[in-house]
C-alpha positions, 0 to 999 in steps of 0.5 A: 399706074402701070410700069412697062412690063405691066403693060406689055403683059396686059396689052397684047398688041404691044407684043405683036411685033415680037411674034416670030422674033427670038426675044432676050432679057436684061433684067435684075432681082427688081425687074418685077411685075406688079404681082412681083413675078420676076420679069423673066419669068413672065415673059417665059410664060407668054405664048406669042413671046419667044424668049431664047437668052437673057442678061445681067447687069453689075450685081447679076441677075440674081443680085447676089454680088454685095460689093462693086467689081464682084464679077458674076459669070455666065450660066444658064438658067435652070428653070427656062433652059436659056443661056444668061450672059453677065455683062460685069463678068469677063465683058462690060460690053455683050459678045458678038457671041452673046447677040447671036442668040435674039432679035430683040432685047427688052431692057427691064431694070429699075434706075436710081436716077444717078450717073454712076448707078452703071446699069445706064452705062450698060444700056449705052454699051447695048445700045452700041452694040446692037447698033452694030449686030442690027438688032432691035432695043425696047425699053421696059420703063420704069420710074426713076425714084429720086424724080426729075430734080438735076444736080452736080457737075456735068462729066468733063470730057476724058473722065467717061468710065463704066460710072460715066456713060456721058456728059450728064450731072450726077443727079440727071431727072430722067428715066431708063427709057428716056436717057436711052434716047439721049444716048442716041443722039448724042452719040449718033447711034444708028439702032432700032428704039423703042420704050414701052412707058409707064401709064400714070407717071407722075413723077414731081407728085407727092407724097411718092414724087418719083416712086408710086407709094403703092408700089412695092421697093425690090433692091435693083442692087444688094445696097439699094434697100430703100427708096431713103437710100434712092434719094440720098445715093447721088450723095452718098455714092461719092463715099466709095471715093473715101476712107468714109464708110458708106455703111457697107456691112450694116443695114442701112448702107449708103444712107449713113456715113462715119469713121472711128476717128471723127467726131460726127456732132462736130461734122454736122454742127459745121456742115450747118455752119459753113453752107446751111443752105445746103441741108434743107429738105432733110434730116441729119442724126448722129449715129453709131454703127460697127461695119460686119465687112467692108471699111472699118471692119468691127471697128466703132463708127461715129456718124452721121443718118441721112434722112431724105423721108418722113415729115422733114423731107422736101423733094425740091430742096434736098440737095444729096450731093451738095450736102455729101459733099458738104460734109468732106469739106467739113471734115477737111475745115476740122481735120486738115491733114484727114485722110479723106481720099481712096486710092485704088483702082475704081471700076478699074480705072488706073492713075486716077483717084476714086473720087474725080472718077466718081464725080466725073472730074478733080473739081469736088476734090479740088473744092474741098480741098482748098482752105478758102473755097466758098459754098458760093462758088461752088454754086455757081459753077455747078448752077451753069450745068445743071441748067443746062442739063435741065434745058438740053434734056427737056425735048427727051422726056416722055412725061 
């Protein structure tokens, strides 16, 4: 299997329409080629490839920004002598300055396949922009780890922010490069497209599903330390909407969840209780872990291991939102008057709660919240999207 870097490094005739053209990057620490050579590295060392700027997403280019709204400034790059543009730093969006300095921008970043993962936010915002300038976007693609499964409400109209690109569920199936196509039309962007894809994709194979086993796992972000975590993060994302730690300040973030004052064998006997159908395709353990920064700070956590591997995993029946969200209403049937909800400003969004920003909405809340809610009808609203979803983005896919 070759990703796109791969390939347009081993097949010089995808390069050649680039020759004569000021070249930058939007890269990360996992845009690697297979001999994990970084990208911009790689490129910079090809005769027929001019490469004159780079960027970088939320996190940075170098990935050293732990925690999210950490902003990462501008510099230039003291191997390659080329100026790198932080597109979480000052702006979301590239300057009129910044797009002066290439023709064509190549997009290598390694998705989790999730809404509110923001690198698909910051291929929309170039998208736009280069729109505008008249410049040229390829997309570098790469697989998308948690695979084609769909699930979670579509964004409602008004909730768009910097983790809400667009009307898509949280867990949306589709690569870099193929969303990248979506965003075209359905927001009518008149710009010059191209994806230079994978070779050998396979993604609904086991045993890697979305991921080439092969492959070696490079942190896209500082918390993405695995392909466990890949899997499980269209769930887990939603506990940076809650007093819950995620796990921030252990070595297993957003794969775990907990707090010091619940009781996570009780949370999972009544997850398994209230909607056992929801849990299918993985593992749940008790844990107990102390945070070194973060939530809950050198304070004891009970709770609970996500495990989306090994023999217990079902790539078709895990469901990691519906079994996150699950465990809030658990905690919300056993504690009523919990805490459960962060309030402050997420990705900068003023009078709105964490969590309806996250989810695209106040329906997951709104669900857990109420004392006679039902798995059914949570089910039956969230089915209508996904379906959709599923029918509206099979005329993009590219494998």
């Amino acid at each position: 299997m070759k990703f796109g870097i791969d390939r347009l490094l081993a097949e010089p005739e995808l390069r050649a329409s680039l020759k004569g053209r000021r070249v930058a990057l939007l890269a990360h620490p996992a845009s690697v080629t297979a001999d994990l050579t970084h990208s911009l590295d790689a490129l910079a060392a090809l005769s027929d490839v001019n490469v004159t700027a780079a960027f970088g997403p939320q996190h940075g280019l170098r990935g050293d920004k732990q925690d999210n709204m950490m902003e990462s400034p501008d510099f230039m790059d003291p191997a390659h002598n080329i100026p790198v543009f932080s597109l979480y730093g000052e702006v979301r969006r590239p300057t009129a300055e910044s797009m002066e300095t290439f023709d064509v921008l190549l997009i290598d970043l390694q998705d989790l396949g999730c809404r509110i993962y923001t690198f698909i936010t910051t291929l929309l915002y170039m998208l736009e922009t280069a729109a505008e300038h008249g410049k040229t976007v390829w997309v570098l693609d790469r697989p998308n780890p948690a695979g084609r499964p769909v699930e979670g409400l579509t964004l409602r109209s008004g909730w768009e922010s910097f983790v809400g690109a667009g009307p898509i569920p949280m867990r949306h199936g589709m690569t870099l490069g193929e969303l990248g196509h979506w965003f075209i039309d359905h927001y009518h962007i008149d710009v010059d497209y191209w994806v230079i894809s994978m070779e050998g994709y396979a993604p609904d194979a086991a045993p890697g599903f979305g991921w080439p086993i092969d492959r070696l796992w490079i942190n896209p972000s500082p918390n993405a330390p695995n392909i466990n975590m890949a899997r499980a993060y269209a769930g887990t994302v939603l506990l940076e909407g809650t007093t819950l730690s995620e796990g921030r300040g252990t070595t297993r973030s957003l794969e775990i969840f907990g707090a010091p004052d619940i009781d996570a064998r009780k949370v999972i006997a009544e997850m398994q209780s209230f909607a056992p159908q929801w849990l299918k395709g993985c593992h749940l353990r008790e844990i107990w872990f102390e945070p070194t920064f973060h939530k809950h700070v050198h304070q004891l956590c009970h709770g609970v291991h996500i495990h989306a591997d090994g023999p217990s995993y079902d790539h078709q029946a895990f469901q990691p939102w519906r079994l996150q969200t699950l465990a809030f209403k658990a905690i919300r049937r056993l504690y009523p008057d919990y805490d459960l909800w962060r309030d402050f400003p997420y990705e900068y969004e003023i009078g709105k709660l964490a969590i309806d920003v996250i989810n695209g909405g106040p329906a997951l809340r709104e669900w857990v919240d109420s004392p006679d809610s039902t798995p059914d009808e949570f089910d039956a609203t969230t089915s209508v999207d996904e379906q959709s979803w599923i029918e509206e983005r099979r005329q993009y896919l590219l494998y």
